[in-house]
N, C-alpha and C positions, 0 to 999 in steps of 0.2 A: 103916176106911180113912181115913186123912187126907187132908184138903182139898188141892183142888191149889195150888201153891205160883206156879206160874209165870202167866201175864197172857196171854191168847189174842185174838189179831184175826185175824179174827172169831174171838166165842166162842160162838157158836150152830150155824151154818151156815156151809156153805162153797155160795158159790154158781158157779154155771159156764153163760157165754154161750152159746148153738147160735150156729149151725149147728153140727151134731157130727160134720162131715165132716170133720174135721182134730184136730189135739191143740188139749183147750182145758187150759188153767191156771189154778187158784186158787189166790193166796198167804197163809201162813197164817204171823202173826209170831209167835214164840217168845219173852217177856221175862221174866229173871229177875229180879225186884226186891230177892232175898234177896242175904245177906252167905257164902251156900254154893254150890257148884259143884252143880249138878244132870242128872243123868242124864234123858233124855228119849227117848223111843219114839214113833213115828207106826203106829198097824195100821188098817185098815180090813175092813172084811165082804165086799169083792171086789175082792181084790187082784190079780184078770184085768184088772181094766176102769179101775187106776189106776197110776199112777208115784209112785214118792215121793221127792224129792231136797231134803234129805237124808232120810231115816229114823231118825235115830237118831244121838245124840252127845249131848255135853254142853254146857252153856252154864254159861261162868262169873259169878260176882258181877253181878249190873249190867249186863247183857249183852244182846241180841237175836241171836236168827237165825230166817232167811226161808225157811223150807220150801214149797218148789213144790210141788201135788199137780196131775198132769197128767192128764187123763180123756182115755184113747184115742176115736180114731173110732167109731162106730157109729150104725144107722139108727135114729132117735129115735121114740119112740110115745108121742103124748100121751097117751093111755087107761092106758098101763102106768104103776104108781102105784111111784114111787121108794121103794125102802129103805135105800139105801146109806148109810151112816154111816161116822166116824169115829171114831177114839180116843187121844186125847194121855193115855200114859201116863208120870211121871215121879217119879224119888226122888233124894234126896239123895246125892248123892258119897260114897264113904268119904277119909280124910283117906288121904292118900300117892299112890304112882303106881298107875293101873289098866291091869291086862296083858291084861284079857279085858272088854268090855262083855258080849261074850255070857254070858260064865260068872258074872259080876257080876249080870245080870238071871234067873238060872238059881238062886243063890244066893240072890237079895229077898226078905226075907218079905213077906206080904201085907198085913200092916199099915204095912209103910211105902209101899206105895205108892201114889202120886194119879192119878188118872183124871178124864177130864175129855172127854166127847162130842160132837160135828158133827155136824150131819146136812147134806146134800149136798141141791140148789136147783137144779134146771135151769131156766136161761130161756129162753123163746123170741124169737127179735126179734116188735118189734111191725109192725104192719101198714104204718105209712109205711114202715121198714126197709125192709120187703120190695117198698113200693112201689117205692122208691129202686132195688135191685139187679134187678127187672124192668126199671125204665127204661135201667137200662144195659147189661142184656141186650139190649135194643132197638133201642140205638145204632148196634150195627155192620149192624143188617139196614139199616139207613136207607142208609149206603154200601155196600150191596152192592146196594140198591134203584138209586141215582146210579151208581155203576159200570154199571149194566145199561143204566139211561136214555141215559147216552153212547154204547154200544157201539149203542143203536138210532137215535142221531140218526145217526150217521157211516156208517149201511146205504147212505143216499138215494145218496150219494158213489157209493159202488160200484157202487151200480144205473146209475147215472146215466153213470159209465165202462163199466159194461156195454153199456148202450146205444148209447152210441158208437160202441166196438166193432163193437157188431151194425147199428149205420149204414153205420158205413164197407165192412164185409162187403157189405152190400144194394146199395152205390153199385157196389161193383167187380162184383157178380154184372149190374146193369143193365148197364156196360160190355160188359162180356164179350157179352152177349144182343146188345146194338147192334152189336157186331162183328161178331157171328155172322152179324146180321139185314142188314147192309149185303154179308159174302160172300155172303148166300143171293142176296142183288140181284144181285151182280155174275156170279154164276152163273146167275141166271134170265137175264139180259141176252145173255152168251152162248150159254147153250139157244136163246134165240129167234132168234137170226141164225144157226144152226146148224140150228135146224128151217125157218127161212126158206130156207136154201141147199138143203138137200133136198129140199123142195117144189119147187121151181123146176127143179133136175136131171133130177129120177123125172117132170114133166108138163110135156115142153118145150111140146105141144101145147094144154096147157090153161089156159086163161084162168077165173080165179076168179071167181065173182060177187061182187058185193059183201058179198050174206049169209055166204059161204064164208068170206069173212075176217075177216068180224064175229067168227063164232063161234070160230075158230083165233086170234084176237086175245084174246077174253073165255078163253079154256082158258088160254093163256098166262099172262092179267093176273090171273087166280084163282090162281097157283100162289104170289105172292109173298105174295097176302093170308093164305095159310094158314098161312103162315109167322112170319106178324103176330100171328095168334090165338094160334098153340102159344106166342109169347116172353109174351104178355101173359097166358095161363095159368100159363107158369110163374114167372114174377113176380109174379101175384096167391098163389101157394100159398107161396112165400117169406115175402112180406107176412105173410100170416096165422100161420105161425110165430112169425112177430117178435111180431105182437100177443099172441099165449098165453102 
């Protein structure tokens, strides 16, 4: 087999960055230093797991071209021990026009042609890398941390109208009780001159003693008190809603 003819960078390995959750690429230049046009091939040993653009074509005289070799996505394992390699295979032109590279490469003898192997370099980011794309992973919880912190200063606010609310409720519910408690007056006020008239009617002949009216006084002047208790019971149980 003759030596290869054309200049490879790299000409060892081909190395390729991770993460390998996306298409990585490594560039692989092609130079012909010779005064001949030459035929050149790219193959590899898994041609699942790589792209090749170009593949295959010739360079002329003096010439370079830049073959992309693109490594699909897939989930990376340290422990699995790389085999993958490459192969720049290439032979000299024949003189005049070519109608078929494929039929041309089918035609080669095997002595004229050069080869020349890669082997394939995965890297892994190193350790600040990784520090770096954690801390920027981190970033957004931080405002979504401040978004929160706001929405819990601006609670007090609503409490704080809520209460109001529930003040002004309480004022108008006392109201109401005070009105009640002043008709319940104005109605004990009239029971009593109404139970007085009757008294009087039903015992033309009878003269009260003074205990008599004590206690017909005190029956009367108890009726408004009770009246007093029930509003300030149900004012205290109001109250205590509001507190809970």
């Amino acid at each position: 087999m003759a030596k290869q003819v054309l200049r490879l960078e790299p000409d060892i390995e081909l190395k390729f960055k991770g993460p390998f959750t996306d298409v990585v690429t490594s560039e692989l230049k092609l130079t012909n230093p010779s005064d001949q046009k030459v035929c050149f091939k790219v193959k590899t040993t898994a041609p699942k797991r790589y792209c090749v653009r170009p593949n295959s074509g010739i360079i002329d005289p003096n010439q370079s071209v830049n073959v992309s070799v693109m490594l699909q996505p897939f989930d990376y394992d340290p422990l699995e021990k790389n085999k993958h390699k490459f192969m720049v295979q290439t032979m000299f032109a024949p003189d005049g026009p070519i109608e078929s590279q494929e039929q041309l490469w089918k035609e080669a003898k095997p002595e004229s042609l050069m080869d020349s192997k890669l082997k394939c370099l995965f890297e892994i980011p190193n350790d600040n890398n990784q520090t770096r794309e954690e801390t920027e992973k981190i970033k957004p919880v931080k405002q979504v941390q401040l978004e929160t912190s706001q929405t819990i200063k601006s609670s007090p606010e609503s409490e704080g109208r809520k209460g109001e609310s529930d003040k002004q409720r309480l004022q108008a519910e006392i109201e109401k009780l005070q009105d009640e408690n002043k008709s319940l007056k104005d109605s004990e006020a009239r029971l009593r001159k109404t139970a007085l008239k009757e008294t009087v009617s039903s015992t033309p002949s009878y003269t009260p003693t003074p205990e008599t009216k004590q206690d017909l006084m005190s029956q009367i002047t108890a009726f408004p008190n009770i009246v007093i208790i029930i509003a300030a019971l149900i004012i205290g149980v109001i109250l205590g809603k509001m507190l809970l």
